[in-house]
C-alpha positions as CSV (number, residue, x, y, z in Angstrom):
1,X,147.4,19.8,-41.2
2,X,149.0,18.0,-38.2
3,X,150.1,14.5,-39.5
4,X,147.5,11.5,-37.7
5,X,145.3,14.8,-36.2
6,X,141.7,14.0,-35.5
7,X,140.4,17.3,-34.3
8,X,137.4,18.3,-33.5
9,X,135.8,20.5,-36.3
10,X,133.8,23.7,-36.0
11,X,131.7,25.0,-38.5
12,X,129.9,28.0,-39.3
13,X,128.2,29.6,-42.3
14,X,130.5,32.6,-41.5
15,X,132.6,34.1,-38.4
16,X,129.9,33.8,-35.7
17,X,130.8,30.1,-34.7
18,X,134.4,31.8,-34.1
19,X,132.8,33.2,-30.6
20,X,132.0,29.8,-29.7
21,X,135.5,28.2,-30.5
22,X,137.0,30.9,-28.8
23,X,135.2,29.4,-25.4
24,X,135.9,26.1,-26.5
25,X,139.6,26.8,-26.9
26,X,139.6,28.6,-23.1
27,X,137.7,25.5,-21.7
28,X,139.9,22.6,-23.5
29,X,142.9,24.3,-24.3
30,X,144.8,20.7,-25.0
31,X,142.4,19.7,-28.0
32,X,142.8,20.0,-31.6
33,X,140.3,22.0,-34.2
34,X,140.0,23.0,-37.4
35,X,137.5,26.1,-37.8
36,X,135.9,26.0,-41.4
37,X,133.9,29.2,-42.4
38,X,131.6,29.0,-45.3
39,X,131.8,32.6,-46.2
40,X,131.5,32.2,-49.7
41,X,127.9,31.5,-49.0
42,X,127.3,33.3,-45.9
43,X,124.6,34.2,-44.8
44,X,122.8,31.0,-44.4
45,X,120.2,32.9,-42.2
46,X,118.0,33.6,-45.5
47,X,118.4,30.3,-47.1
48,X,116.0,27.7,-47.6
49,X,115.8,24.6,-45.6
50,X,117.1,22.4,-48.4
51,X,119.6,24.7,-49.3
52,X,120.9,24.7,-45.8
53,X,120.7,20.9,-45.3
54,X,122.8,20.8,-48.7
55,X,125.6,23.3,-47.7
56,X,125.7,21.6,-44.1
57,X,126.3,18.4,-44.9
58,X,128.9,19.4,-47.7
59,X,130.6,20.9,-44.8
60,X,130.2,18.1,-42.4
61,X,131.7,15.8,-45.0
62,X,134.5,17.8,-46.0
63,X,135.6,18.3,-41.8
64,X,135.6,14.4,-42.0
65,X,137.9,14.1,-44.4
66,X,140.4,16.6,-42.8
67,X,140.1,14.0,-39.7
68,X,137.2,15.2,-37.7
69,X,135.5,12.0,-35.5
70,X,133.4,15.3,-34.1
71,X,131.8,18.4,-35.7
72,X,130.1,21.1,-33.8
73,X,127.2,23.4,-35.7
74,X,128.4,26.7,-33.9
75,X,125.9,28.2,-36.5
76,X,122.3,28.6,-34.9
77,X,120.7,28.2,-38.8
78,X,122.7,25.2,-39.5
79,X,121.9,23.5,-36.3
80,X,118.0,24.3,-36.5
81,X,117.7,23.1,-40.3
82,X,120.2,20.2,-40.7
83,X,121.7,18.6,-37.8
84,X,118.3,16.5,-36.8
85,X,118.5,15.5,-40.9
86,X,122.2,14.5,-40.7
87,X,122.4,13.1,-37.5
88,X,119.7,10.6,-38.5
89,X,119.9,10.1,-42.1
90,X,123.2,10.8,-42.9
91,X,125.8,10.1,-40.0
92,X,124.2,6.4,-40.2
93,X,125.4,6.2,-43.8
94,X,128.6,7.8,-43.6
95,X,130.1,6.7,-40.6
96,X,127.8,5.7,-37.4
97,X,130.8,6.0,-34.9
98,X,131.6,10.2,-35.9
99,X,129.0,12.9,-34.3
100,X,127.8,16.0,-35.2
101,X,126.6,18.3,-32.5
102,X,124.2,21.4,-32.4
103,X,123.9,24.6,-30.3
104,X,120.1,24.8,-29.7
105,X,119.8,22.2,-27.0
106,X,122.8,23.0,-24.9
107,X,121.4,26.8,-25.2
108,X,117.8,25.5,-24.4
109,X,119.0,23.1,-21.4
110,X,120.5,26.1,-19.5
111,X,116.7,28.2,-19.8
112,X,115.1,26.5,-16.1
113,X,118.4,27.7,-14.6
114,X,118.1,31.0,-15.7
115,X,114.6,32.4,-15.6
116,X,112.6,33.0,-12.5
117,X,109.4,34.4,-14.6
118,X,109.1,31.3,-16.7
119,X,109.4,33.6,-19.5
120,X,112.1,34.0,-22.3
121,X,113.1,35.6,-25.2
122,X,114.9,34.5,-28.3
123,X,116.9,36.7,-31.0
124,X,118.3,35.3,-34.0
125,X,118.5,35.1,-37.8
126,X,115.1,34.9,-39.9
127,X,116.0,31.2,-40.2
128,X,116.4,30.3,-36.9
129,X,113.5,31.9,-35.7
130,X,111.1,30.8,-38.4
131,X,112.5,26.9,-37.7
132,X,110.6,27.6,-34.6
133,X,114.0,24.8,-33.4
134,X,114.3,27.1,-29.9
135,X,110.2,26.9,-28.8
136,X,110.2,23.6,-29.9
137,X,113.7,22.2,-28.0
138,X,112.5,24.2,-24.8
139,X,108.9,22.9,-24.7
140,X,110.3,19.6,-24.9
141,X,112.5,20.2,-21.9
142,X,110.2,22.8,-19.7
143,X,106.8,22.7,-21.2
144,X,105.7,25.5,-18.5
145,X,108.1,28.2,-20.3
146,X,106.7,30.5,-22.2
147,X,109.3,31.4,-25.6
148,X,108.5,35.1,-27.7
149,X,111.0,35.3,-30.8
150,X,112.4,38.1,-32.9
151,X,114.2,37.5,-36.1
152,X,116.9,40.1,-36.5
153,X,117.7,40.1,-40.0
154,X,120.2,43.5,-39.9
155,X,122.4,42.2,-36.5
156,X,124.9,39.7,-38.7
157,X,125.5,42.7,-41.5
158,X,126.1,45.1,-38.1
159,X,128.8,42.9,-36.9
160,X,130.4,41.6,-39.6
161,X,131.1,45.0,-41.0
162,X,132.1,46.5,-37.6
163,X,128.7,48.7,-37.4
164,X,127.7,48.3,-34.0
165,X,128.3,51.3,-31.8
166,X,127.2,53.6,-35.2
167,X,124.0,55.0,-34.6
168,X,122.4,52.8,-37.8
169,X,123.8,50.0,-35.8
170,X,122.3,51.2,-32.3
171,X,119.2,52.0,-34.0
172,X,118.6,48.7,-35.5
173,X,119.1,46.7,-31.9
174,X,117.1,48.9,-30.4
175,X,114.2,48.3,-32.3
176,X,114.3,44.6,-32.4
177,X,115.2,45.1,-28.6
178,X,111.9,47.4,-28.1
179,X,109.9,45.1,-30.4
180,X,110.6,41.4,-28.6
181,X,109.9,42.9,-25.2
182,X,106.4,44.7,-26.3
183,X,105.4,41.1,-27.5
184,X,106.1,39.8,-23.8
185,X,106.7,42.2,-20.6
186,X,107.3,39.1,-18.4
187,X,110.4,38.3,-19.9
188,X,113.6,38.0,-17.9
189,X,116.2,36.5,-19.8
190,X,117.0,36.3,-23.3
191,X,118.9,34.3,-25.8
192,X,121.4,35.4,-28.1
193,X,119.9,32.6,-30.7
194,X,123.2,33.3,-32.9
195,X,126.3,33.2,-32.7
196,X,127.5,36.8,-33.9
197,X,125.8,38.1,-31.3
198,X,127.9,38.1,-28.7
199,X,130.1,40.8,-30.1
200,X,126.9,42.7,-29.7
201,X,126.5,42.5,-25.9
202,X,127.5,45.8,-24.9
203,X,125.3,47.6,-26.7
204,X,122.3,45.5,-26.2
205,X,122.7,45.1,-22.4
206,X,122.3,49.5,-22.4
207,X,119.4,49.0,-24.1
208,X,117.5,46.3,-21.3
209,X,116.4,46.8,-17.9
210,X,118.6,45.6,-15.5
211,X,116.5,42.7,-14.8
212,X,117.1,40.9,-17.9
213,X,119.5,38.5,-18.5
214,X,121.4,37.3,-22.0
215,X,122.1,33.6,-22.3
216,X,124.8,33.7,-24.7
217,X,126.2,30.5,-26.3
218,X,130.2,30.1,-26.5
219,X,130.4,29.6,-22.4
220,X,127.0,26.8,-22.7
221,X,128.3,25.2,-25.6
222,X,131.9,25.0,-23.6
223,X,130.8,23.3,-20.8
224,X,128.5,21.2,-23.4
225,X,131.0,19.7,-24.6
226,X,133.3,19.3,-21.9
227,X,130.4,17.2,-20.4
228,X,130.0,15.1,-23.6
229,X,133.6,13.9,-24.1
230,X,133.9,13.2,-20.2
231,X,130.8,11.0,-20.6
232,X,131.8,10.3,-23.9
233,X,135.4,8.8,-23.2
234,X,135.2,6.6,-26.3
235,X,135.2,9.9,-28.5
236,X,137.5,11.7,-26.0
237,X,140.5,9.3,-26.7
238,X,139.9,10.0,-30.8
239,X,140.0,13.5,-30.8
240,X,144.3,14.5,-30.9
241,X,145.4,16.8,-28.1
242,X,148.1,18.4,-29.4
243,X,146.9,22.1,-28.8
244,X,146.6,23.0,-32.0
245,X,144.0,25.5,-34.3
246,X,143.6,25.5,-38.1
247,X,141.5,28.0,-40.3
248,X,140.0,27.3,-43.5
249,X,137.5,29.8,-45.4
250,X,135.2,29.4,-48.8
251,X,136.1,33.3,-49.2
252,X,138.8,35.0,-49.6
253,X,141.6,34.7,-46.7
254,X,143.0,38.2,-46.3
255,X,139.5,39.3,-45.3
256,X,139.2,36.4,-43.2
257,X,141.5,36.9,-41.8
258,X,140.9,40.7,-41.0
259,X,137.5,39.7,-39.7
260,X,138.2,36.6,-37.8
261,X,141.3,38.2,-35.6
262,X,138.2,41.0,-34.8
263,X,136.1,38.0,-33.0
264,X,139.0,36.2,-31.6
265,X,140.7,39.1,-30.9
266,X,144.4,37.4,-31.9
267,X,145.8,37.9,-35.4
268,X,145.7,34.3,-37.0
269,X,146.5,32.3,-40.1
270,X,143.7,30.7,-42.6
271,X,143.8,29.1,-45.7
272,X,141.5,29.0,-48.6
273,X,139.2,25.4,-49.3
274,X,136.9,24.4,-52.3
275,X,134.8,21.3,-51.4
């Protein structure tokens, strides 16, 4: 680590968050941040609530002792079962002045821009979508939206092992595909409620009528945050800009590696952490 570096950390229960630092390292190219993957552990989409909240918060903490004043959840599970818990228990305890950040409400705020029918769709991880965190943040915001939901519990295993253009792979989104529009035919856009997902967009957008649009996260969370430090100028001047990135995995680095150059599409360096 950079001597005096206060970056901003990005966390993730595995590599998904990775499509949502490579936006934010497009849109603030001059900032400092350390990714920290949990892989170990992965996936978190499973878990219990508690369990979650635990492994978070471990995480949080361990990002602000590496320097962080500023920790994004780029994990849709993490952000829908512990940020609410740690940003009001927690943060006031161990430091009120740092911030941790989710990626359900920038997703959610973008929803009346979007859809015409007042009618959306949501696809994530059995967690996220049994937190009910995307029907609930949207009502709050644009309680005339209707929200359907479908967990996809084989999309993470498709993209983390490089299955998506197999026919398992295509198989698997078309059904969840088929499934979340025969709960709603109104629907006209759809978010990608998890970060992997991305990498899937190809193959899901062959699969929708042309109608449909995806809301996917890394660009929203970008501008997000953009918006936050400029009306945030007393955390801007605490995060260092020295244009660096630093990796750190639970798991084992060479497959980290591997895997995370895949969704960055750059080879890169990690390094193994125990917390």
């Amino acid at each position: 680590m950079i001597k005096n570096s206060q970056p901003i950390g990005v966390f993730d229960s595995g590599y998904g968050g990775l499509t949502v630092l490579n936006e934010l390292l497009k849109s603030l190219p001059e900032y400092d941040f350390i990714y920290l993957g949990d892989n170990a552990r992965s996936p978190y989409g499973t878990r219990s609530y508690d369990v979650v909240y635990d492994y978070t918060l471990e995480a949080v903490e361990q990002l602000f002792s590496m320097g962080c004043e500023l920790v994004i959840l780029a994990c849709n599970t993490a952000s829908a079962k512990a940020l609410r818990t740690i940003q009001q228990h927690d943060l006031p305890k161990i430091n009120s002045n740092r911030r941790v950040l989710g990626v359900i409400r920038p997703s959610a705020e973008e929803v009346s821009k979007i859809t015409k029918s007042k009618h959306i769709g949501v696809m994530g991880t059995v967690g996220t979508i049994r937190s009910n965190s995307y029907p609930l943040e949207i009502a709050k915001l644009f309680p005339d939206v209707v929200v359907v939901q479908e967990a996809c519990p084989m999309w993470v295993p498709l993209v983390e092992n490089n299955e998506i253009d197999t026919d398992g792979g295509r198989y698997f989104i078309k059904k969840n595909i088929d499934s979340l529009l025969a709960k709603d035919p109104l629907i006209d856009s759809i978010i990608l409620g998890c970060t992997h997902y991305p990498l899937m967009q190809s193959e899901i957008k062959k699969m929708l009528p042309d109608h449909i649009q995806l809301i996917s996260q890394g660009e929203i969370v970008a501008r997000s945050l953009e918006d936050y430090l400029f009306r945030h100028p007393e955390m801007d001047v605490r995060c260092s800009k020295n244009s660096n990135c630093e990796f750190f995995t639970t798991e084992f680095v060479d497959s980290f590696e591997e895997k995370a150059s895949r969704f960055l599409n750059i080879a890169l360096k990690a390094r193994h952490i125990s917390y």
